[in-house]
C-alpha positions as CSV (number, residue, x, y, z in Angstrom):
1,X,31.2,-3.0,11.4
2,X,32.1,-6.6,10.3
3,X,33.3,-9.7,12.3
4,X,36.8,-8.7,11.1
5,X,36.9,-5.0,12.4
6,X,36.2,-6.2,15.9
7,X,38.7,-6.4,18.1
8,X,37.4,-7.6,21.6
9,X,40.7,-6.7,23.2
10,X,39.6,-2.9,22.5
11,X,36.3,-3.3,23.2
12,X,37.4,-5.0,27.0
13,X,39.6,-1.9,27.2
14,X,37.0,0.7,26.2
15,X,34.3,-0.9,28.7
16,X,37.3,-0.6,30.9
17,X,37.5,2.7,31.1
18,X,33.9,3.4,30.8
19,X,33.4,2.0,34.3
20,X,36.5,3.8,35.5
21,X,34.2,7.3,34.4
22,X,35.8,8.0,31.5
23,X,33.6,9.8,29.2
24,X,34.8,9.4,25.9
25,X,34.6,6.0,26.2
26,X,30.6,6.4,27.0
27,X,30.0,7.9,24.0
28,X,31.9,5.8,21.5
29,X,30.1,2.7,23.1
30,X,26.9,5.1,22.7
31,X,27.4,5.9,19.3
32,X,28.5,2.6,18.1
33,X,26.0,0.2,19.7
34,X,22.5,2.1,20.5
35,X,21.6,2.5,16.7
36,X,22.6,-1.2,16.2
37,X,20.5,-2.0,19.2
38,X,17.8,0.4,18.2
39,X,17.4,-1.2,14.4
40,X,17.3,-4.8,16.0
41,X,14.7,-3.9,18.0
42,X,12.5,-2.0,15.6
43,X,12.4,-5.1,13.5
44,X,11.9,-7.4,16.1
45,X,8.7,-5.3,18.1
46,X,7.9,-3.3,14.9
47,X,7.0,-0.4,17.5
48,X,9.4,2.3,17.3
49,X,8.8,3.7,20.8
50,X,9.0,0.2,22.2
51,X,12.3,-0.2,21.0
52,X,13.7,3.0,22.0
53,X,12.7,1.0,25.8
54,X,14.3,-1.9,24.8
55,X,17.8,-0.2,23.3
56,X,17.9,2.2,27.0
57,X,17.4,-1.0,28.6
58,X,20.0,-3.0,26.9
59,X,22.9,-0.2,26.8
60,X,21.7,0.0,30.6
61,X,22.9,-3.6,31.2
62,X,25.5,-2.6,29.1
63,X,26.5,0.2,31.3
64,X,26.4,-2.5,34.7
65,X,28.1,-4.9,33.2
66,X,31.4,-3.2,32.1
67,X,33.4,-3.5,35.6
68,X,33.1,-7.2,35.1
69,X,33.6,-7.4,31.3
70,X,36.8,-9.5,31.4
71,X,35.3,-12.1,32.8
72,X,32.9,-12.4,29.8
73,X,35.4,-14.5,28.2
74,X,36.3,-12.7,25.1
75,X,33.0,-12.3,23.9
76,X,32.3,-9.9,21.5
77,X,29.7,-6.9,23.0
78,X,28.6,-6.8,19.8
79,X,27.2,-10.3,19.9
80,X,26.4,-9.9,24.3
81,X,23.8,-6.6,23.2
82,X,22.2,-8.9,20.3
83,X,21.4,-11.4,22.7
84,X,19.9,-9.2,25.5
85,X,18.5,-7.2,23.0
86,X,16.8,-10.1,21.1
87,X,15.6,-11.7,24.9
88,X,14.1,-8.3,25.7
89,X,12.0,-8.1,22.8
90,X,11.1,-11.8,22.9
91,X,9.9,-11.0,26.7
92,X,7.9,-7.6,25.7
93,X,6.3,-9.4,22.9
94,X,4.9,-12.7,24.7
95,X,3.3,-10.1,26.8
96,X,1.5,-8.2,24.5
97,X,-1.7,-8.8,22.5
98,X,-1.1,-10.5,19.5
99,X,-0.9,-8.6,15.9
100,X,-0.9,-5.3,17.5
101,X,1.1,-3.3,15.3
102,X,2.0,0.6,15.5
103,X,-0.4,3.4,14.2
104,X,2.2,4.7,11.7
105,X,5.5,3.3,10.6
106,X,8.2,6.0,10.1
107,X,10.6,5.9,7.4
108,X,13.4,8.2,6.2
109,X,12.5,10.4,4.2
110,X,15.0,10.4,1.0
111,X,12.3,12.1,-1.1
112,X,11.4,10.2,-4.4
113,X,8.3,10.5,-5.8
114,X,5.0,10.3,-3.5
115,X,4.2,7.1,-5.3
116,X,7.2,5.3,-4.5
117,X,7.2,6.7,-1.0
118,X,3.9,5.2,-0.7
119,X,5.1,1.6,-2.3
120,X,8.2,1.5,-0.5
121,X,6.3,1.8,2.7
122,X,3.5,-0.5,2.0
123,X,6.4,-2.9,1.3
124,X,7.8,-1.8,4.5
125,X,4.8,-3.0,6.6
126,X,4.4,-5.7,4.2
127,X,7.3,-7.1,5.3
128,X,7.0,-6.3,9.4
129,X,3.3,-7.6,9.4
130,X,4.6,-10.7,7.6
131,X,8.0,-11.0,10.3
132,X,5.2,-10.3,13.1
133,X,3.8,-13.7,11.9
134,X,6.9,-16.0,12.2
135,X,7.1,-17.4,15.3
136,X,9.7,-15.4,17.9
137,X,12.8,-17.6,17.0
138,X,12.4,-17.9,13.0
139,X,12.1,-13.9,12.8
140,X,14.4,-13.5,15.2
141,X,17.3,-15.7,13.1
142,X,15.5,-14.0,9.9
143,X,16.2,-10.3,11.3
144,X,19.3,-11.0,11.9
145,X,20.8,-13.2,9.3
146,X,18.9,-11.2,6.3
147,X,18.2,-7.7,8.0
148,X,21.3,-7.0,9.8
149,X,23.4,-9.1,7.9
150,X,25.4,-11.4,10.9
151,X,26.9,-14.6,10.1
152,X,25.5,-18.0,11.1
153,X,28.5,-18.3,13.9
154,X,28.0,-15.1,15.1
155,X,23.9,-15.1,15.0
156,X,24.4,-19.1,16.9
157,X,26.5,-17.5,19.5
158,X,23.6,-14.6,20.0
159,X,20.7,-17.4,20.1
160,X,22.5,-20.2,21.7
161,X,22.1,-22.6,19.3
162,X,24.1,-24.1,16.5
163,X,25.0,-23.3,13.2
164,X,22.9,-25.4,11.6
165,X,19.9,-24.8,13.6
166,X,20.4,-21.3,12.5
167,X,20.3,-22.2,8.7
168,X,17.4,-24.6,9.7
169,X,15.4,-21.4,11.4
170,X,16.1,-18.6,8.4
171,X,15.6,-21.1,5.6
172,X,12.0,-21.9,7.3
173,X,11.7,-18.3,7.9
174,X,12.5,-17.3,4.6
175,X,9.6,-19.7,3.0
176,X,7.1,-18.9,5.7
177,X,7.7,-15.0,4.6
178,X,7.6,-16.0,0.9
179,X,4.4,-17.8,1.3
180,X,2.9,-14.9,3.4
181,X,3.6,-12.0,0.8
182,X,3.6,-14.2,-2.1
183,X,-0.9,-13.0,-2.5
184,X,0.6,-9.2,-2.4
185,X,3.1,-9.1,-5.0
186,X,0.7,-7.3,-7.0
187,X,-0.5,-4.9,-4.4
188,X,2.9,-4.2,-3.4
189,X,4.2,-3.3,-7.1
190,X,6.4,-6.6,-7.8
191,X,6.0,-7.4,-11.6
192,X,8.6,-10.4,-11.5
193,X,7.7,-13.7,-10.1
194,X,9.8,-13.6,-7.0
195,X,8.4,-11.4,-3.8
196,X,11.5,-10.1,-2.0
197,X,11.8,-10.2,1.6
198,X,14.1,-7.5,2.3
199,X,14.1,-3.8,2.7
């Protein structure tokens, strides 16, 4: 879904009827926002089950905030679940013990060959043990400028910050990760001179 195809109008007017016990309007918020929560939150904790708390928790808020969602001022819930999304993460992951990272890391399974499963999830875990390393605001504007492809307005409306601090934040971000898988490029099966950092 891009910045054009929303209309907050219809969004107000779904949430609308949401709280009114309509539910078809439950599941279309459902199915259009939990996976986008989910994902954000899986590259932010880089725990799959911790997520899954997070995305409940932020469709909960969701769910209690939809009487009042006119007076939100036209925001965008697109841009609202980002933000409590992102804070939630940000709050579970000041609390826990540094570089913990999960005992497996799940990816779909699209069958090529077992050697580029097992490259394309080294480079996988490359990547989220690298993010894990940023601090909390550069992966966070990282993630979502170059992961879940938002625009600099949109991602400044999520942080609360401006635009350029946002291009301040990923361009840092984006050297930081260059300069932490730059010593794996071999290891992770790169044979040109630039390590990407994205999946």
């Amino acid at each position: 879904m891009t910045q054009s195809q929303i209309d907050p109008a219809a969004e107000a007017a779904l949430l609308k009827a949401y709280a009114a016990g309509d539910a078809s309007a439950a599941r279309t918020l459902a199915s259009s926002y939990t996976p986008l929560v989910f994902a954000h939150a899986v590259r932010m904790l880089n725990d799959r089950a911790e997520a899954e708390d997070v995305a409940q928790e932020a469709m909960l808020r969701l769910w209690r905030q939809a009487p009042a969602w006119d007076a939100q001022g036209g925001a965008l819930v697109r841009t609202w679940l980002y933000r409590v999304t992102a804070n939630l993460c940000i709050d579970r992951l000041r609390k826990a013990r540094p570089n913990e990272l999960p005992e497996d890391f799940d990816l779909a399974d699209d069958r090529p060959g077992i050697e580029a499963q097992l490259q394309t999830k080294a480079r996988h875990m490359a990547l989220d043990e690298a993010l894990m390393q940023l601090p909390d605001r550069q992966r966070q504007a990282v993630v979502l400028r170059h992961i879940d492809g938002l625009g600099n307005t949109e991602i400044a409306q999520i942080m609360d910050i401006g635009p350029r601090a946002v291009e301040s934040l990923t361009a840092r971000g984006k050297r930081a990760l260059t300069a932490l898988l730059s010593g794996q490029r071999k290891d992770l099966g790169y044979t040109d001179d630039t390590v990407q950092t994205s999946v």
